[in-house]
C-alpha positions in Angstrom: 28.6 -8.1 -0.6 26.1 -5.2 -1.3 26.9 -1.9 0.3 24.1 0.4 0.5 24.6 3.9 1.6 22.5 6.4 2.6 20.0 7.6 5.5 18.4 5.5 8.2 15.6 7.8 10.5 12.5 7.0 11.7 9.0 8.0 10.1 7.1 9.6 12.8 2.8 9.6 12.2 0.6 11.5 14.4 -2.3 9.8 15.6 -4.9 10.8 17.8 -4.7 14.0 20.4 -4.1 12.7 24.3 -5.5 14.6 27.3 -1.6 15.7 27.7 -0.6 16.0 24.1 -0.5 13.6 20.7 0.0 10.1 20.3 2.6 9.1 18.1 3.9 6.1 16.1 8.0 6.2 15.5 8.5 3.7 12.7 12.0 2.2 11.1 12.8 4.0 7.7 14.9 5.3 5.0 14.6 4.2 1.8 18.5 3.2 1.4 17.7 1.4 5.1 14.8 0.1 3.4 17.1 -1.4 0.7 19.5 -2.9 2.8 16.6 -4.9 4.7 15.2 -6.1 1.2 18.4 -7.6 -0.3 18.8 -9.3 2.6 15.4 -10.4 2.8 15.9 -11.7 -0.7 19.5 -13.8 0.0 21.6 -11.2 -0.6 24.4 -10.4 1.6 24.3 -6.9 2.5 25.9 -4.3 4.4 24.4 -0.4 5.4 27.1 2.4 5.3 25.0 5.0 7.3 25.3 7.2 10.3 23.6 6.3 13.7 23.0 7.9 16.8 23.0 6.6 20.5 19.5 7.8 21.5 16.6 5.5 21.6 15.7 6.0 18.1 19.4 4.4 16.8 19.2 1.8 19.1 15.9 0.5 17.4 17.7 0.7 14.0 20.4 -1.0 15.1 18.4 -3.9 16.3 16.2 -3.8 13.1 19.6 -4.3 10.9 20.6 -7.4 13.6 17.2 -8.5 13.2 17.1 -8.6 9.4 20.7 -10.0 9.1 22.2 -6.4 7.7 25.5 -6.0 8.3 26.4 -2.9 10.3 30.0 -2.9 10.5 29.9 0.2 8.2 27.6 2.7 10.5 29.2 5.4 12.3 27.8 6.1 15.7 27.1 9.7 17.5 25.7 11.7 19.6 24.0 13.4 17.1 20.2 12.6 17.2 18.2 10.2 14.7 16.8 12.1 11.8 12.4 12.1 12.3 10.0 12.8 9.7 6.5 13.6 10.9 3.5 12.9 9.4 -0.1 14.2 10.3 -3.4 14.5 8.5 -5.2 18.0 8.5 -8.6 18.0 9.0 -9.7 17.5 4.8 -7.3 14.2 5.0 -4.0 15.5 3.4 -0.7 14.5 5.0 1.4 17.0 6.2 5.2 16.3 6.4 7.7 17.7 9.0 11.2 17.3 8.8 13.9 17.2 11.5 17.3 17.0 9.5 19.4 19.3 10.3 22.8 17.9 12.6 21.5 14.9 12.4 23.0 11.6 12.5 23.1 10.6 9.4 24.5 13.3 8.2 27.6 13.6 10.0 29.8 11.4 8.2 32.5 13.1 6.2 35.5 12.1 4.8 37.5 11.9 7.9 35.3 9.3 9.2 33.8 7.1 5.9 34.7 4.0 6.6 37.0 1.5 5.2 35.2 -1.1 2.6 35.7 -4.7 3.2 37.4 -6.7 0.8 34.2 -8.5 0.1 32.1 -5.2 -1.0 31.3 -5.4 -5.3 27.6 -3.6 -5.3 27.9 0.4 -4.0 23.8 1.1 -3.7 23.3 4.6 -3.7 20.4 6.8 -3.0 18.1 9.5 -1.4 18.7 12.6 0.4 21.9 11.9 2.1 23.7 12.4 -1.8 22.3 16.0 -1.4 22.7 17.1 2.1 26.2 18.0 3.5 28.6 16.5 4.6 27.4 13.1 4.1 26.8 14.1 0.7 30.4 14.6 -0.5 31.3 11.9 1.3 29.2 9.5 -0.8 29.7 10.9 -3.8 33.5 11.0 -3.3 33.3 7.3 -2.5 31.4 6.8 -6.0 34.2 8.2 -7.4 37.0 6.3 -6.5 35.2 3.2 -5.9 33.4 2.7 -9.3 36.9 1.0 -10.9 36.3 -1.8 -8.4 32.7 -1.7 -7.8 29.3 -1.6 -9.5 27.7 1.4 -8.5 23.8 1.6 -8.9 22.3 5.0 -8.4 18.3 5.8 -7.0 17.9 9.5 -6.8 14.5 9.0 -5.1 13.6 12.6 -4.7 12.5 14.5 -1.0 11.7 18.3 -2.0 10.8 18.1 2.3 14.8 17.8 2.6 16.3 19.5 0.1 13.6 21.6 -1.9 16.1 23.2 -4.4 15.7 21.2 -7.8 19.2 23.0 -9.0 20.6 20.8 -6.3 18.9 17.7 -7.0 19.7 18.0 -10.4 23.5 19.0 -10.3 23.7 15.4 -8.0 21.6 13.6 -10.2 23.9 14.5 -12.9 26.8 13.6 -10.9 25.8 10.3 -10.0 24.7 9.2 -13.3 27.9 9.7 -14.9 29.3 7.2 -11.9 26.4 4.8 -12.1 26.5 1.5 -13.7 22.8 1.4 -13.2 20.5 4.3 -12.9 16.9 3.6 -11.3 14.8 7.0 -11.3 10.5 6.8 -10.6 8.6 8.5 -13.4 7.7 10.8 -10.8 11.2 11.9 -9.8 12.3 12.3 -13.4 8.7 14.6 -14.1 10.0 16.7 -10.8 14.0 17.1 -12.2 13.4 17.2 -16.1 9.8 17.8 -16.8 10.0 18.5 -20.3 12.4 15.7 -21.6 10.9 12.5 -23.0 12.5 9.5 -20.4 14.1 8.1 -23.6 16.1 10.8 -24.2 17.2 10.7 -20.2 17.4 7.4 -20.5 19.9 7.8 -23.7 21.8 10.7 -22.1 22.4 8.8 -19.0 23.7 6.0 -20.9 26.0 7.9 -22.7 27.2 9.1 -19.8 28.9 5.9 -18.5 25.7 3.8 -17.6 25.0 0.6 -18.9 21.7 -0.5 -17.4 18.5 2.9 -16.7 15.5 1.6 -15.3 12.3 3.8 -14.9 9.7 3.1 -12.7 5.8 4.0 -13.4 4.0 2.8 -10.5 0.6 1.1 -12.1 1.4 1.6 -15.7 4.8 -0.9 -15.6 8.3 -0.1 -16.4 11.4 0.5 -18.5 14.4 -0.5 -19.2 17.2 0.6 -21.3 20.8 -0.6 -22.1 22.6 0.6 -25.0 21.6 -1.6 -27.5 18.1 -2.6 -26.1 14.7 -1.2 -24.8 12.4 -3.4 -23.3 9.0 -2.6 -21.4 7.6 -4.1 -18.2 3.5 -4.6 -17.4 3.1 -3.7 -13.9 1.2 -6.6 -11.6 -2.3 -6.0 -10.6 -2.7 -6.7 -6.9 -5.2 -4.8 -4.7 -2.9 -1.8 -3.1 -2.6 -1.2 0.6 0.0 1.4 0.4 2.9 1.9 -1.9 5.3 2.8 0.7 8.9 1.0 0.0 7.6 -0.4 -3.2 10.7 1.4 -5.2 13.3 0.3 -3.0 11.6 -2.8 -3.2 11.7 -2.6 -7.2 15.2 -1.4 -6.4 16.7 -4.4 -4.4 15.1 -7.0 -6.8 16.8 -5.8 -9.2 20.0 -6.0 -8.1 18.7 -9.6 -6.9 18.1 -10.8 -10.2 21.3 -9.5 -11.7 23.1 -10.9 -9.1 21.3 -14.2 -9.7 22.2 -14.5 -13.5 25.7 -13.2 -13.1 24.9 -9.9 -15.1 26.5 -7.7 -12.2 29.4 -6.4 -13.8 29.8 -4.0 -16.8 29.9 -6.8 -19.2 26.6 -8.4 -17.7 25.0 -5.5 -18.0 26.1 -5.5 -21.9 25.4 -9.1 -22.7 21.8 -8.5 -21.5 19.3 -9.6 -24.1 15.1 -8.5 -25.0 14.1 -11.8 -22.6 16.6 -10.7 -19.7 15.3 -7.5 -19.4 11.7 -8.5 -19.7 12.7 -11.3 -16.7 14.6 -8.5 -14.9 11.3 -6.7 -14.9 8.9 -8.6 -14.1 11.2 -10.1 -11.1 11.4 -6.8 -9.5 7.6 -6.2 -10.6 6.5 -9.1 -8.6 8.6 -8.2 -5.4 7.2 -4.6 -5.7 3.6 -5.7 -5.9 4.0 -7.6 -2.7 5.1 -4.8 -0.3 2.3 -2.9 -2.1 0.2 -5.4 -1.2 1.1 -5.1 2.8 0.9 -2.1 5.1 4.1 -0.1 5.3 7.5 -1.4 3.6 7.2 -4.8 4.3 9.4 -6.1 2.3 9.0 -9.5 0.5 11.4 -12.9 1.4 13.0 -14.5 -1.8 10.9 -17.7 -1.0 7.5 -15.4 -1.9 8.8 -14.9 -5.5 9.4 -18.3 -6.4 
């Protein structure tokens, strides 16, 4: 079983002004929730550790993880309300982001209340702002930690300055994670925000040395990379005609961990035995699946029957 943990909230847009206020469009989000619904929409069988409330808003995410056959015997209910992030457009077209985090629902589990793994549970999926915010964030991190003998722990950073805007922070986790992860995935973008003056090879090769065995970086239209300690290959990215690129990295993100998972290279040793054609096929896999929920409005997420 994959575990992901992290956040679950809902992505709120402001539309058009009513006579009595502003019209608004709640949507399902997250990006580890995001995760969770694309390994499962790929075959995989996965679980979300995450933290839900009661109100309206963690109702719906509950019946979005039913719907997409996620496991939620790992989220923690509360009364604590559902995390919102609010989008509007001023009046030259730029989005504006809100966020409403603070004693929130998914960030009230702590280490008194992390729940137990099942016996099943081999992939730990990490990721987000919930590794930075507290006390989720110890939590997660202290789970890393003692579960990494037992598990392979894969490690997104995907950076939200709206959430945390200290890059101090970001980067002390970062760090932390990366010397737990078996696999590090970081955007180009994230990795220009927390080291913009180191070359990704060098990150790459620090992060490696650290204890991963598989980095992966992300560059949107110009491909990807991958690194392993005695390889580097390099991915074309696939030309398809963009609607959005929201969820296309935890798309990238579950597709990976799909394709390890389908050539038995999901274990410290598969990660090692992976040769120049695996991690071109690796790439171009998660690529494809990427390209798709590009190609779709929102994070649509592709089924393992559209990548055949």
């Amino acid at each position: 079983m994959f575990v992901v943990c992290g956040e679950a909230l809902m992505d709120v847009y402001v539309q058009e002004a009513t006579p009595t206020g502003l019209r608004l469009d709640a949507r399902i989000g997250g990006s580890p929730f995001n995760v969770a619904v694309g390994l499962a929409r790929l075959g995989r069988p996965a679980a979300l550790l995450t933290g839900l409330s009661r109100d309206a808003a963690g109702e719906r995410l509950l019946q979005a993880l039913a719907a997409e056959g996620v496991d939620a015997g790992l989220v923690v209910r509360s009364d604590a309300p559902t995390t919102l992030s609010v989008v509007s457009v001023d009046a030259a077209g730029t989005p504006r982001y809100t966020f409403y985090g603070h004693g929130t629902a998914d960030r009230a589990i702590t280490t008194d209340n992390l729940p137990a793994l099942p016996a099943e549970a081999r992939v730990l999926q990490f990721g987000s702002y919930a590794l930075v915010v507290e006390p989720v964030g110890s939590a997660l991190r202290a789970l890393a930690a003692r579960e990494r003998g037992r598990c392979l722990v894969a490690y997104d950073p995907n950076v939200r300055l709206n959430v945390e805007p200290d890059l101090a922070r970001w980067r002390e986790t970062v760090e932390a994670m990366a010397g737990l992860a078996h696999i590090v995935k970081v955007s180009d973008e994230d990795l220009g925000l927390l080291y913009p003056d180191v070359p990704p090879a060098e990150m790459a090769r620090r992060w490696l040395g650290a204890g991963a065995g598989l980095v992966v970086l992300t560059r949107g239209a110009h491909g990807s990379e991958a690194w392993t300690r005695k390889l580097h290959e390099t991915g074309a990215a696939v030309t398809v005609k963009v609607v959005d690129a929201v969820g296309a990295g935890d798309t990238f993100q579950a597709a990976l961990l799909t394709w390890l998972d389908e050539h038995d290279a999901l274990s410290s040793d598969g990660l090692d035995g992976l040769d120049a054609a695996g991690l071109a096929a690796l790439l171009s896999f998660a690529s494809r699946a990427a390209a798709i929920t590009c190609s779709r409005r929102g994070a649509d997420m592709p089924r393992r029957a559209e990548l055949d």
